[in-house]
N, C-alpha and C positions, 0 to 999 in steps of 0.2 A: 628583716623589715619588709612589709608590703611594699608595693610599687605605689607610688603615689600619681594622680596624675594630673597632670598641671592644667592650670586658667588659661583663660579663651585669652588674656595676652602672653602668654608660655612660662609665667613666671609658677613656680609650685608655694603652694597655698603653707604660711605659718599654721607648723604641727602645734604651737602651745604648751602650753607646761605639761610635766609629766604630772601621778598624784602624788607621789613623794615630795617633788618641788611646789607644789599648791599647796600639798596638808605644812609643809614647813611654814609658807607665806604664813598661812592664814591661822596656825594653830596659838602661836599667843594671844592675839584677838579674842579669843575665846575662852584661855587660860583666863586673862585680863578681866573680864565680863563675870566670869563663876567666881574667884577671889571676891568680885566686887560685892558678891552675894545679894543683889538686885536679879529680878528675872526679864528673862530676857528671851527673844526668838532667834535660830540662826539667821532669818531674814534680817532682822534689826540690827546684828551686829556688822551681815555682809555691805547692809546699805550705808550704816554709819561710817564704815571706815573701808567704803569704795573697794570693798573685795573683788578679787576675779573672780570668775564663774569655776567649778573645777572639769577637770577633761569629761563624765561623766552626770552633768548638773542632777539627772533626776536620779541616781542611785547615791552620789560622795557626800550630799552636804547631810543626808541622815544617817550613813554609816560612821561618816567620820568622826562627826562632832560628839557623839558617845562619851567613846571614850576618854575624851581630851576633858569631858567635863568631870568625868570620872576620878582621872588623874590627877587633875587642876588644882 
């Protein structure tokens, strides 16, 4: 694991979800929304139901959601 290094009050800064633990959070949401068979944006679903961001914002929310709709 990298060295992390800590805040000007010495405390070290929350690392956050991993993507495993965020595509878990967030993957029903999505499942949920494709069932519903209305369309839909991955924005509209993060903002409706106060998603977290994932460790990666500008590569995870178009890789992940693919599939999930895929599956769903």
């Amino acid at each position: 694991m990298p060295a992390q290094q800590p805040t000007l009050d010495g405390t070290l800064p929350d690392t956050g979800l991993t993507y495993a633990e965020w595509a878990d959070l967030v993957r029903p949401y999505f499942v949920t929304a494709a069932q519903s068979g209305r369309r839909f944006t991955s924005y509209e679903i993060a903002a409706e139901n106060e998603l977290p961001e994932p460790p990666n914002a500008k590569a995870d929310w178009a890789t992940s959601c693919s599939p999930w709709l895929a599956t769903g």
